[in-house]
Backbone and ligand atoms as CSV (ligand in chain L), in Angstrom:
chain,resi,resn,atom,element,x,y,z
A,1,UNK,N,N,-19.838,-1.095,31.079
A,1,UNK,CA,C,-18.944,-1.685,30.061
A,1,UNK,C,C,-17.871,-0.655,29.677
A,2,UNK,N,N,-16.854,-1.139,29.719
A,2,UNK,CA,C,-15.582,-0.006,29.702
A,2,UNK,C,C,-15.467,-0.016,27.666
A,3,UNK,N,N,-15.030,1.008,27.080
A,3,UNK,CA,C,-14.651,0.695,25.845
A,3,UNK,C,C,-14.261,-0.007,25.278
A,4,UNK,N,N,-13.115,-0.522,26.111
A,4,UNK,CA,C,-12.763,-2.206,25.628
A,4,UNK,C,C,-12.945,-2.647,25.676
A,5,UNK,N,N,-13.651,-3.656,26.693
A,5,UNK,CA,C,-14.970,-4.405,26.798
A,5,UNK,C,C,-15.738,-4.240,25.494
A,6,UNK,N,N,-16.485,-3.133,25.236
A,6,UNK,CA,C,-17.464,-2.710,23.874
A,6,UNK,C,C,-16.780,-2.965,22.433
A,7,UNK,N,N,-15.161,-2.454,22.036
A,7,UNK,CA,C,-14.427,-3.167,21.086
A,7,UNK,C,C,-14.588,-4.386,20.929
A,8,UNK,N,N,-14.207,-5.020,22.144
A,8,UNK,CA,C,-13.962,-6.591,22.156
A,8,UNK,C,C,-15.417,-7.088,21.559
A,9,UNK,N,N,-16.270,-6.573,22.253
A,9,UNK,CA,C,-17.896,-7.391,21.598
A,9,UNK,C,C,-18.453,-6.883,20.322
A,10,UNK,N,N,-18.174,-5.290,20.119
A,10,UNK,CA,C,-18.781,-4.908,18.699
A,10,UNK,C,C,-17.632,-5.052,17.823
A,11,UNK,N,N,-16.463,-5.153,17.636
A,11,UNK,CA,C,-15.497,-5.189,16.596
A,11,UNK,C,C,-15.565,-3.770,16.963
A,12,UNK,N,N,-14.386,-3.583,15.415
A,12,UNK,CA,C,-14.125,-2.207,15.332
A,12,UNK,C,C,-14.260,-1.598,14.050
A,13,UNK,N,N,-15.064,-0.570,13.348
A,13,UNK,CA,C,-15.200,-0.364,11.870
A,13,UNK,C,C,-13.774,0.078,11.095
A,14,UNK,N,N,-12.395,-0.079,11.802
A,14,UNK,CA,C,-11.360,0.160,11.143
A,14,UNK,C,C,-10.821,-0.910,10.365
A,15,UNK,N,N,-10.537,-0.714,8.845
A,15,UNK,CA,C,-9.852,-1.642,8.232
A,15,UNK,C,C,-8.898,-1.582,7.435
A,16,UNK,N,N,-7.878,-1.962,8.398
A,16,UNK,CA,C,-6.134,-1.639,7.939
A,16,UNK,C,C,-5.715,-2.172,7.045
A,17,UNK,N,N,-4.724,-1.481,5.993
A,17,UNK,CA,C,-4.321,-2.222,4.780
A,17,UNK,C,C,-2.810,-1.395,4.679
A,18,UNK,N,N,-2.167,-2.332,4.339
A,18,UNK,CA,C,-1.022,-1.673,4.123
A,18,UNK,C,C,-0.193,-1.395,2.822
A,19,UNK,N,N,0.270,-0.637,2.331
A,19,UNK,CA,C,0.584,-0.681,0.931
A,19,UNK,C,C,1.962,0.317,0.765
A,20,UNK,N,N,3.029,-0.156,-0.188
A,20,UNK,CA,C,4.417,0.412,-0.434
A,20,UNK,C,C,4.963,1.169,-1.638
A,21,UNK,N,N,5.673,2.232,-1.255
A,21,UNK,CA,C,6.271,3.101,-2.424
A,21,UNK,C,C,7.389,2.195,-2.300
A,22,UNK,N,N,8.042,1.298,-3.813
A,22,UNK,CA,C,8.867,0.751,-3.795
A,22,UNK,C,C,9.762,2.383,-4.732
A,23,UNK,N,N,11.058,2.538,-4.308
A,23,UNK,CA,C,11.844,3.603,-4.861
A,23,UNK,C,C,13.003,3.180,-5.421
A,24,UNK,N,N,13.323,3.115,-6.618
A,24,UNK,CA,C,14.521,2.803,-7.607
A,24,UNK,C,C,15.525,3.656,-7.364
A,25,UNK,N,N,16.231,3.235,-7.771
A,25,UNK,CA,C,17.771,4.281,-7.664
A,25,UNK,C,C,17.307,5.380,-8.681
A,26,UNK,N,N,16.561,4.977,-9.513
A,26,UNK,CA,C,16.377,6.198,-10.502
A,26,UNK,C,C,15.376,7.214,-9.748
A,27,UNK,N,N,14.746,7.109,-8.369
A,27,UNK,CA,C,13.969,7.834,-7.847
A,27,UNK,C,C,12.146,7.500,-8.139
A,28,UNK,N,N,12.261,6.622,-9.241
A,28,UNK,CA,C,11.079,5.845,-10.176
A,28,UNK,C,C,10.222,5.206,-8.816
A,29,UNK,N,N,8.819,4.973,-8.969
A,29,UNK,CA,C,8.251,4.340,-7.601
A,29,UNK,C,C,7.356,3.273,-8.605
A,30,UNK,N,N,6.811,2.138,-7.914
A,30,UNK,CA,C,6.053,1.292,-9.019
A,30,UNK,C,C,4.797,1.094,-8.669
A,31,UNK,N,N,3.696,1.042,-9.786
A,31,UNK,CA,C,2.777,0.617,-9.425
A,31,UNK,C,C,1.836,-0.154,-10.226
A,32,UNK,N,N,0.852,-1.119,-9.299
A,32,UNK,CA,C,0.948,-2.282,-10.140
A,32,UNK,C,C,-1.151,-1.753,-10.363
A,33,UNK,N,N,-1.115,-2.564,-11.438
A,33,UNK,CA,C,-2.515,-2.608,-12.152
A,33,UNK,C,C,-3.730,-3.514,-11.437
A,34,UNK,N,N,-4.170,-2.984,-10.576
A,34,UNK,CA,C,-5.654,-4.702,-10.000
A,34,UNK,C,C,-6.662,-4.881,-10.851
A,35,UNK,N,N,-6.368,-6.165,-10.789
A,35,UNK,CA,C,-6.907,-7.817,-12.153
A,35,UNK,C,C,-7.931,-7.018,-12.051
A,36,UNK,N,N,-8.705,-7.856,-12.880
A,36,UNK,CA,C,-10.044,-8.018,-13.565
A,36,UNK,C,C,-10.617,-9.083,-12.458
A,37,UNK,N,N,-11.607,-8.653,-12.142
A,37,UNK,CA,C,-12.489,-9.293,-11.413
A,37,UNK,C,C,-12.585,-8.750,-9.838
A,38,UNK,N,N,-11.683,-8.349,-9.703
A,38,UNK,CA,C,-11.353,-7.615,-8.324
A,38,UNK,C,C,-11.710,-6.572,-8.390
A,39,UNK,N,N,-12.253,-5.928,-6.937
A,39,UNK,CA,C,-12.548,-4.632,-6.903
A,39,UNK,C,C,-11.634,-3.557,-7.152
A,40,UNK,N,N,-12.097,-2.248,-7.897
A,40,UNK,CA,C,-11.181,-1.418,-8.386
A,40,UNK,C,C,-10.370,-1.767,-9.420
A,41,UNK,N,N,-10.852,-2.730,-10.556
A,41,UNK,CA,C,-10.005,-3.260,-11.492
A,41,UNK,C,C,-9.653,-2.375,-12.497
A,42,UNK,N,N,-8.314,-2.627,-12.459
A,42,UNK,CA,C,-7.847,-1.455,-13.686
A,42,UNK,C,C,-7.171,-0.384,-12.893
A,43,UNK,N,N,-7.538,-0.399,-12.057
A,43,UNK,CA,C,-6.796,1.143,-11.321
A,43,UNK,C,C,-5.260,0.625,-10.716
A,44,UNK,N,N,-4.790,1.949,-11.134
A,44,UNK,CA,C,-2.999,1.661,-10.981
A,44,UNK,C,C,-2.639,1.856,-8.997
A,45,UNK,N,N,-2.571,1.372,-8.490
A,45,UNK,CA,C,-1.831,0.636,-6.773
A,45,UNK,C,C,-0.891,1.171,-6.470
A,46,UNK,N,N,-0.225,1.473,-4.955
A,46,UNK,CA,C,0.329,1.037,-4.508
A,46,UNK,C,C,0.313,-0.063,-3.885
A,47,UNK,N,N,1.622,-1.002,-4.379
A,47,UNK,CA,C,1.399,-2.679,-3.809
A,47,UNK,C,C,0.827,-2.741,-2.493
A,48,UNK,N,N,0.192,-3.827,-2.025
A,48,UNK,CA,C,0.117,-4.072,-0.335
A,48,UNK,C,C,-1.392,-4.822,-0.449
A,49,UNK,N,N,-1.985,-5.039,0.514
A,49,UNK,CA,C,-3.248,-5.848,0.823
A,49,UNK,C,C,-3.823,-5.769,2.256
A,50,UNK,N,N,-4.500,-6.839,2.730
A,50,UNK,CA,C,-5.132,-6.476,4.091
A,50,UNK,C,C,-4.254,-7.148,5.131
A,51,UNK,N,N,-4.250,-6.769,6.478
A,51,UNK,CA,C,-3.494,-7.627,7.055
A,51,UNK,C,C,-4.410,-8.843,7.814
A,52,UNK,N,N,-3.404,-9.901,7.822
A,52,UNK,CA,C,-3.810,-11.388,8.513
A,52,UNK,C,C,-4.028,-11.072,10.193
A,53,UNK,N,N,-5.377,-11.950,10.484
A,53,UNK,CA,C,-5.152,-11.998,11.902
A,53,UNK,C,C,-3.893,-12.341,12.311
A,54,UNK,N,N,-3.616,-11.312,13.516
A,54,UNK,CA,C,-2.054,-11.480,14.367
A,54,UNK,C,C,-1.130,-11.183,13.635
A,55,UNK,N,N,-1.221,-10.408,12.144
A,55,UNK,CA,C,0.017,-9.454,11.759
A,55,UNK,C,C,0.401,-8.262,12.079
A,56,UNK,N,N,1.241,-7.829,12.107
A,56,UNK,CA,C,2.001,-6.763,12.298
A,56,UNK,C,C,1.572,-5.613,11.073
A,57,UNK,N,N,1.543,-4.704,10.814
A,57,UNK,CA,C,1.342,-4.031,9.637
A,57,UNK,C,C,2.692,-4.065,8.522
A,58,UNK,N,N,3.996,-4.170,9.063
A,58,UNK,CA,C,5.275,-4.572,8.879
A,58,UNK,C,C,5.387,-6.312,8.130
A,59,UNK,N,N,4.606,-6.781,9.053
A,59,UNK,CA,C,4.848,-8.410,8.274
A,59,UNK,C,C,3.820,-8.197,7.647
A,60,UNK,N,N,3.014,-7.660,7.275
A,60,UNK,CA,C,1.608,-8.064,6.346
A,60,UNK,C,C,2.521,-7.411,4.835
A,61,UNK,N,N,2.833,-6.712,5.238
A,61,UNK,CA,C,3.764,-6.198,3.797
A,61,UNK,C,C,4.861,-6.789,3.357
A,62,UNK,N,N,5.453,-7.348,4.521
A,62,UNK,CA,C,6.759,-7.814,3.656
A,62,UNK,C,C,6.078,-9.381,2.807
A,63,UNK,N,N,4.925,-9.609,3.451
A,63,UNK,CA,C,3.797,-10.843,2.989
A,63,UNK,C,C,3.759,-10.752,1.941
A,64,UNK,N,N,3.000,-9.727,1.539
A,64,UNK,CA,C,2.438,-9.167,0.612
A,64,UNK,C,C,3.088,-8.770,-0.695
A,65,UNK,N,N,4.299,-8.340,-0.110
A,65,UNK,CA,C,4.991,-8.140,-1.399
A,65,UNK,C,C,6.110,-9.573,-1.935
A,66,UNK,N,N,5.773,-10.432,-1.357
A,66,UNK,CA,C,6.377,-11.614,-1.401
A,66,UNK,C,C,5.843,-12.052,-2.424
A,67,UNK,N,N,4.837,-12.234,-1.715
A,67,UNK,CA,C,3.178,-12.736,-2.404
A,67,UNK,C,C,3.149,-12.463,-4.213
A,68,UNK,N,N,3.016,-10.906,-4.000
A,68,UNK,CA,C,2.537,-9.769,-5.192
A,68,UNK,C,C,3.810,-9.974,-6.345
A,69,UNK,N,N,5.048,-9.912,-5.646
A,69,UNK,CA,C,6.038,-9.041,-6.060
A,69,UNK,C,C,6.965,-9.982,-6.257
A,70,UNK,N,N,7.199,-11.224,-5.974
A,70,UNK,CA,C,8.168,-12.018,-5.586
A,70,UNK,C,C,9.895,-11.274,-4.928
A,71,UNK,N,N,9.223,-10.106,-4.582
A,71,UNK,CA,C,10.624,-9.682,-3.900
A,71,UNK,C,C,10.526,-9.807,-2.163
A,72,UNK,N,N,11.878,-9.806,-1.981
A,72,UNK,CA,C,12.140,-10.055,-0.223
A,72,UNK,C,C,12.411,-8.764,0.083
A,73,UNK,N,N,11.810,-7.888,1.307
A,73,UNK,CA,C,12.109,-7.101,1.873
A,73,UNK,C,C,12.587,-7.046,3.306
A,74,UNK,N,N,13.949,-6.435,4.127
A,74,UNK,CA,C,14.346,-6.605,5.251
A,74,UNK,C,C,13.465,-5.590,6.368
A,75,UNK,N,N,12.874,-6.425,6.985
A,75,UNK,CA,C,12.227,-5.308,8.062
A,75,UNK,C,C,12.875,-3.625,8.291
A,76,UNK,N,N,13.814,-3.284,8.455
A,76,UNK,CA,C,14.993,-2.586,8.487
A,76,UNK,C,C,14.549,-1.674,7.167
A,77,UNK,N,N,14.318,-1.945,6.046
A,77,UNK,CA,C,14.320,-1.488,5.173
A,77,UNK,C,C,12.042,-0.564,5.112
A,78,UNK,N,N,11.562,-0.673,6.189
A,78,UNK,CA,C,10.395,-0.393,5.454
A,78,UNK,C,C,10.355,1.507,6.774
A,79,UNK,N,N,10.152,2.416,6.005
A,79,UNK,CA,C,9.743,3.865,6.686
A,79,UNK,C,C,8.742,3.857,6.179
A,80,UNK,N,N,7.903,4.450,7.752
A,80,UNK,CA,C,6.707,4.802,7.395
A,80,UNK,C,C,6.232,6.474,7.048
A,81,UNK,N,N,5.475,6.282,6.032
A,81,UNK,CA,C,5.478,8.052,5.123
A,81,UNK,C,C,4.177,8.482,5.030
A,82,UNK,N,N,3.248,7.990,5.697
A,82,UNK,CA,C,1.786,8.330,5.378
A,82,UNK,C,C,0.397,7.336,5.691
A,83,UNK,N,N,-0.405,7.879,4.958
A,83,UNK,CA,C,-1.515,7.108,5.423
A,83,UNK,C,C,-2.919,7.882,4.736
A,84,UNK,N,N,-3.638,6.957,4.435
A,84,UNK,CA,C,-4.787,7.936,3.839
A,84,UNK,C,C,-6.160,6.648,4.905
A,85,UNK,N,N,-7.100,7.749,5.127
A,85,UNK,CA,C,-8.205,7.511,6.136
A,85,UNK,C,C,-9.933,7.367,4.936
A,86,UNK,N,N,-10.215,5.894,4.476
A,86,UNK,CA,C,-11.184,6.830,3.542
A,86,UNK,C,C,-12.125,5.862,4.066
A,87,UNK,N,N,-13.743,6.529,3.916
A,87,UNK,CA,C,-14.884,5.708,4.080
A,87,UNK,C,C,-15.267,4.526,2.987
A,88,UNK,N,N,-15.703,2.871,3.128
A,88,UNK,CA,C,-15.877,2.335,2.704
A,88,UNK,C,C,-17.866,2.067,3.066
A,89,UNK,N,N,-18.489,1.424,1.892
A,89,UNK,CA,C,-19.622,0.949,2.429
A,89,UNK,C,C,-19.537,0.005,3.572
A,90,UNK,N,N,-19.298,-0.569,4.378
A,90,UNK,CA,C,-19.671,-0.741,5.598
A,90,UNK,C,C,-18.254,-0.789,6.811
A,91,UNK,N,N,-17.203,-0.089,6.688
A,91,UNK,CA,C,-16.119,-0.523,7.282
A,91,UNK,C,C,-15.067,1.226,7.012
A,92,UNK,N,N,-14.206,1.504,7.313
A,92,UNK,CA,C,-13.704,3.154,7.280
A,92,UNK,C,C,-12.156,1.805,6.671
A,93,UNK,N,N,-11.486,2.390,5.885
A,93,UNK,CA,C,-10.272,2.026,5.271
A,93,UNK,C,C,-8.991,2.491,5.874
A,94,UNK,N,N,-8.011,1.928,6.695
A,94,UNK,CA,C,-6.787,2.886,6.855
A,94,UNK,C,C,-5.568,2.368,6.090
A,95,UNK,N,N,-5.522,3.151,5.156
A,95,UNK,CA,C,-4.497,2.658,3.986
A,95,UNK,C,C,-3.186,3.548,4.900
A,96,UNK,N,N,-2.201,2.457,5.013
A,96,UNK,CA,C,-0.658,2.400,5.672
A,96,UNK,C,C,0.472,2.492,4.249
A,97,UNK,N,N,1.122,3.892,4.073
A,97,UNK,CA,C,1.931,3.610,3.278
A,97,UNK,C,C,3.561,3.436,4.231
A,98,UNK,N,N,3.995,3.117,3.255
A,98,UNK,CA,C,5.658,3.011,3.750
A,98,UNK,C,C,6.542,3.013,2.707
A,99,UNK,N,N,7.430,3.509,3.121
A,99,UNK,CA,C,8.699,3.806,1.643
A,99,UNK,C,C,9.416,2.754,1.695
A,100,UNK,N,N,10.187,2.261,0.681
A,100,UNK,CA,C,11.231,1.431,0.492
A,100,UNK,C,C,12.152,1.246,-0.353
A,101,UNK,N,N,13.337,1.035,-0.037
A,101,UNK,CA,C,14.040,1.808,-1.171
A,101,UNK,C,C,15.241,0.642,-0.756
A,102,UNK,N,N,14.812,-0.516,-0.212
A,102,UNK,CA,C,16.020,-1.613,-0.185
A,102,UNK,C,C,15.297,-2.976,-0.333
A,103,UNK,N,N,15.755,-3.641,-1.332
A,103,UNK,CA,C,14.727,-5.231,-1.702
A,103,UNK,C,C,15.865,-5.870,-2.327
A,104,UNK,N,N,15.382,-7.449,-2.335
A,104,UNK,CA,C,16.464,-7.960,-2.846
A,104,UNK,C,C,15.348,-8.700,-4.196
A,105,UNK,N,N,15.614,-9.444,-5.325
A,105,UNK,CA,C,14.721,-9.548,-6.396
A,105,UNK,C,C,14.162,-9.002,-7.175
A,106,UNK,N,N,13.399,-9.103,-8.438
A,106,UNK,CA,C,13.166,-7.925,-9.578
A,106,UNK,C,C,11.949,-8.389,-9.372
A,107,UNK,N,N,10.784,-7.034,-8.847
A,107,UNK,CA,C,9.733,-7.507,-9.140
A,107,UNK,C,C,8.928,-7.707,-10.527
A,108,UNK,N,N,8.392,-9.216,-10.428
A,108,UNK,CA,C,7.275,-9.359,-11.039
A,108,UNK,C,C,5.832,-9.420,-10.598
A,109,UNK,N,N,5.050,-9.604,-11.296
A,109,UNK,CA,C,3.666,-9.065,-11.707
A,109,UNK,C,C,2.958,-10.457,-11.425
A,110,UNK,N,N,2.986,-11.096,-10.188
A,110,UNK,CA,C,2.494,-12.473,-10.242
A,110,UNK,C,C,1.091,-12.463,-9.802
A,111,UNK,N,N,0.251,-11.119,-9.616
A,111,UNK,CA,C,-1.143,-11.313,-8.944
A,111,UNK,C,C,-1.605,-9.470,-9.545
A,112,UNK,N,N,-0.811,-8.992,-10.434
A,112,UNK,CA,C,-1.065,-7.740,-10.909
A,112,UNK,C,C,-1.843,-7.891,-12.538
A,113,UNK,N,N,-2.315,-7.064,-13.287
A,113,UNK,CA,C,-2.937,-6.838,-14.639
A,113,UNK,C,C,-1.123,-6.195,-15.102
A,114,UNK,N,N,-0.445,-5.544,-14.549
A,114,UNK,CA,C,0.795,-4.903,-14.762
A,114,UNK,C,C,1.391,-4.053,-13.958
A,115,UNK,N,N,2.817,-3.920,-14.347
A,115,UNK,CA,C,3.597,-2.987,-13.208
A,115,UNK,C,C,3.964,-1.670,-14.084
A,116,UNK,N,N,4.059,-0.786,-13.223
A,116,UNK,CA,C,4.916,0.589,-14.458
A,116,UNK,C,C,5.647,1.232,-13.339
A,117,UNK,N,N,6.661,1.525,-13.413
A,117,UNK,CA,C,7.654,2.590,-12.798
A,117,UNK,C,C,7.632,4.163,-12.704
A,118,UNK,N,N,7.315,4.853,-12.004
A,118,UNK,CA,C,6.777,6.122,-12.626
A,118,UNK,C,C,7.064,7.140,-11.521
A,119,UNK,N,N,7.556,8.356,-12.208
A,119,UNK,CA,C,7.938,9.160,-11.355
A,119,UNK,C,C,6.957,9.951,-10.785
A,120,UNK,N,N,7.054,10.485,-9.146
A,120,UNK,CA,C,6.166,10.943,-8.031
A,120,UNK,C,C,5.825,11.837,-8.615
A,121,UNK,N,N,5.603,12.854,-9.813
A,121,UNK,CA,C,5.964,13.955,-10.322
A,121,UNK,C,C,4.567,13.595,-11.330
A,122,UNK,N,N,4.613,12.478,-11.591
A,122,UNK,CA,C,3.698,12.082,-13.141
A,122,UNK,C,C,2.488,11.195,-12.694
A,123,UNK,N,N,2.904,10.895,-11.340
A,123,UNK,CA,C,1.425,9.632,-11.071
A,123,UNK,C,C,0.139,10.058,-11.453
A,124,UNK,N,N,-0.513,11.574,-11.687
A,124,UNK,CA,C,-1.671,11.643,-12.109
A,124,UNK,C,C,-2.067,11.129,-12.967
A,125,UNK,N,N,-0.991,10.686,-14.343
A,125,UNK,CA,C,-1.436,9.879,-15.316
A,125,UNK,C,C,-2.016,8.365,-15.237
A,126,UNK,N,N,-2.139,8.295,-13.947
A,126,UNK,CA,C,-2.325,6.643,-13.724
A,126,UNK,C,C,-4.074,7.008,-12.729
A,127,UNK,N,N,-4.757,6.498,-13.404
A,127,UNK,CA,C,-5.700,6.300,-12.438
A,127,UNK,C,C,-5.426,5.492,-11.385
A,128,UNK,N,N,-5.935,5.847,-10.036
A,128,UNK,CA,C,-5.594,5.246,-8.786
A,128,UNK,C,C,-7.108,4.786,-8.093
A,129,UNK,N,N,-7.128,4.012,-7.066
A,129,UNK,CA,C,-8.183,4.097,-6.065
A,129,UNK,C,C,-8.432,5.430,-5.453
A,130,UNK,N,N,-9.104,5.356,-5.004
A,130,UNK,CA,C,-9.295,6.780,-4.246
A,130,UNK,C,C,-8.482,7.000,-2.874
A,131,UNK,N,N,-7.988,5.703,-2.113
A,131,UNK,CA,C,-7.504,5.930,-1.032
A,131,UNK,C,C,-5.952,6.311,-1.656
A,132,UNK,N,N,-5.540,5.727,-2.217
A,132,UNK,CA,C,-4.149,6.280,-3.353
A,132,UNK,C,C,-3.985,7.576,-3.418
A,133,UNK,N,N,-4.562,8.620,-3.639
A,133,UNK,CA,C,-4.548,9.668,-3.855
A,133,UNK,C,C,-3.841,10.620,-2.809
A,134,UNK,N,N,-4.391,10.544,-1.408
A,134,UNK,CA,C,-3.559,11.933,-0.130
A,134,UNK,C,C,-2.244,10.838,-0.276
A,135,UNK,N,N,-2.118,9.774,-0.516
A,135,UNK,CA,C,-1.016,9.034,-0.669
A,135,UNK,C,C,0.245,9.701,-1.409
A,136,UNK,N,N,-0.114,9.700,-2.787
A,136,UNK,CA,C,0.927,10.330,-3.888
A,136,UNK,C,C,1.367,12.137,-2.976
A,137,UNK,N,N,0.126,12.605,-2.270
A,137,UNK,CA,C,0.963,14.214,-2.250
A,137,UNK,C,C,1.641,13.381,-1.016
A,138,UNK,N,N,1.331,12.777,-0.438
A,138,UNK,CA,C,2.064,12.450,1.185
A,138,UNK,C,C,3.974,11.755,0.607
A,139,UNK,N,N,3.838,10.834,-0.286
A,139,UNK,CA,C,5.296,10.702,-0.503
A,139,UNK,C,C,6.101,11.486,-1.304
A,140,UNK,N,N,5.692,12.281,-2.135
A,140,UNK,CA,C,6.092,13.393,-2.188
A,140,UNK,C,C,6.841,14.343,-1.520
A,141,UNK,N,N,5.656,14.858,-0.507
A,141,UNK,CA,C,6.554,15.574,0.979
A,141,UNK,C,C,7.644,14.893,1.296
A,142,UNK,N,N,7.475,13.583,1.305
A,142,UNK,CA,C,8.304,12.935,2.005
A,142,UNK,C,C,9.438,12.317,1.687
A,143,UNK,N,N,9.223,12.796,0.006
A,143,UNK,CA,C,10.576,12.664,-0.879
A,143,UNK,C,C,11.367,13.811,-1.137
A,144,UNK,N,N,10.432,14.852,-0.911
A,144,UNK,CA,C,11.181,15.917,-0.984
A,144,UNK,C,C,10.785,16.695,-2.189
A,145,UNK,N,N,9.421,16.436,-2.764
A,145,UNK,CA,C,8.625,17.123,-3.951
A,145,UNK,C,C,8.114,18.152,-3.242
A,146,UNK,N,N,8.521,19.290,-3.997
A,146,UNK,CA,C,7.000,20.497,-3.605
A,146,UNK,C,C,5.671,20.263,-3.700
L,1,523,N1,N,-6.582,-0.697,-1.374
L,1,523,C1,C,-6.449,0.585,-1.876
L,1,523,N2,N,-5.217,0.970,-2.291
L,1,523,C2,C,-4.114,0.148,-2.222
L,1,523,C3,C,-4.280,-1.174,-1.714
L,1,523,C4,C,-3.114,-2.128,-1.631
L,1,523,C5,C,-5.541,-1.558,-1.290
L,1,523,O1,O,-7.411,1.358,-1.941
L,1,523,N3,N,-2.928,0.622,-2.634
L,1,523,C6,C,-7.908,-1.131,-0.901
L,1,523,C7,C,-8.690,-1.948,-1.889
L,1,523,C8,C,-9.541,-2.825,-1.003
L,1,523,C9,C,-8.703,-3.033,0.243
L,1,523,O2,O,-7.759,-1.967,0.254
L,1,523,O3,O,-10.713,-2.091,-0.612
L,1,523,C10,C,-7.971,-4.357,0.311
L,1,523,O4,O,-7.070,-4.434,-0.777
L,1,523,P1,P,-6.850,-5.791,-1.583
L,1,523,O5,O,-8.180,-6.378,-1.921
L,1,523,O6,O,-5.904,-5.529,-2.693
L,1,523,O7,O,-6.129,-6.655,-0.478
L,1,523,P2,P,-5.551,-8.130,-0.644
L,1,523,O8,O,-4.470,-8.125,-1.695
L,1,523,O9,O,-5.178,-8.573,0.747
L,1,523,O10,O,-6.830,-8.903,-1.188
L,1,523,P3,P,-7.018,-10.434,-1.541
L,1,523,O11,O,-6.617,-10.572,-2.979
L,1,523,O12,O,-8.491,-10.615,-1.303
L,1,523,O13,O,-6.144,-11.207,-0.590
């Protein structure tokens, strides 16, 4: 049985999620609050979710933030800046970030507890998930924070 063969029959314990630094002209990035009832409730996000069979990691976000955010994002508009790798009880997590810094619409809060705007500088004040975390130093670097 070749490896792929063995993928194809055991699955694979990777589970991709993709999630976005939205960036304001003020340099501000947002992040939204997950409901009550959902896992990790209360902890402050970067937007994004899981992707759909036969998505792209690219369309699962611009989905997603459709979805989340009621804003439209142009493919064109999403760089990718990171990624955090974390263990889950039965499945390994690969959280996909990407920067964005071109949308058309004001997001609202249509599947969030709340949104806050907050500079890369201050996010410790926000409790996060845990995969969130190599996240914040990764856009950073990649904004150009020490
Ligand atoms: N995370 C995470 N950080 C982060 C996101 C967007 C997601 O740690 N910024 C984790 C939380 C869950 C998993 O990724 O373990 C899936 O995220 P979730 O539940 O928000 O994905 P959705 O929005 O696709 O979930 P549904 O509401 O069930 O559709």
């Amino acid at each position: 049985m070749t490896v792929e063969d063995r993928m194809r029959a055991e699955g694979h314990p990777l589970f991709p999620v993709v999630a976005a630094a939205l960036v304001d002209d003020a340099g501000r990035v947002l992040l939204q609050q997950r409901p009550q009832g959902k896992a990790l409730a209360g902890l402050w996000e970067f937007p994004g979710g899981k992707l759909e069979p036969g998505e792209t990691p690219e369309g699962a976000l611009i989905r997603e933030l459709q979805e989340e955010l009621d804003i439209t994002v142009p493919p064109a508009a999403l760089e990718a800046a990171g990624f955090a790798s974390e263990p889950l009880a039965d499945r390994h997590l690969l959280l996909l970030l990407y920067v964005i810094r071109g949308w058309s619409g004001t997001p609202r809060a249509l599947e969030a507890d709340g949104l806050i705007w907050c500079r890369p500088e201050e996010m410790e004040a926000w409790p996060m998930p845990p995969a969130d975390g190599p996240l914040v130093r990764q856009l950073r670097a990649y904004l150009g924070f020490s």
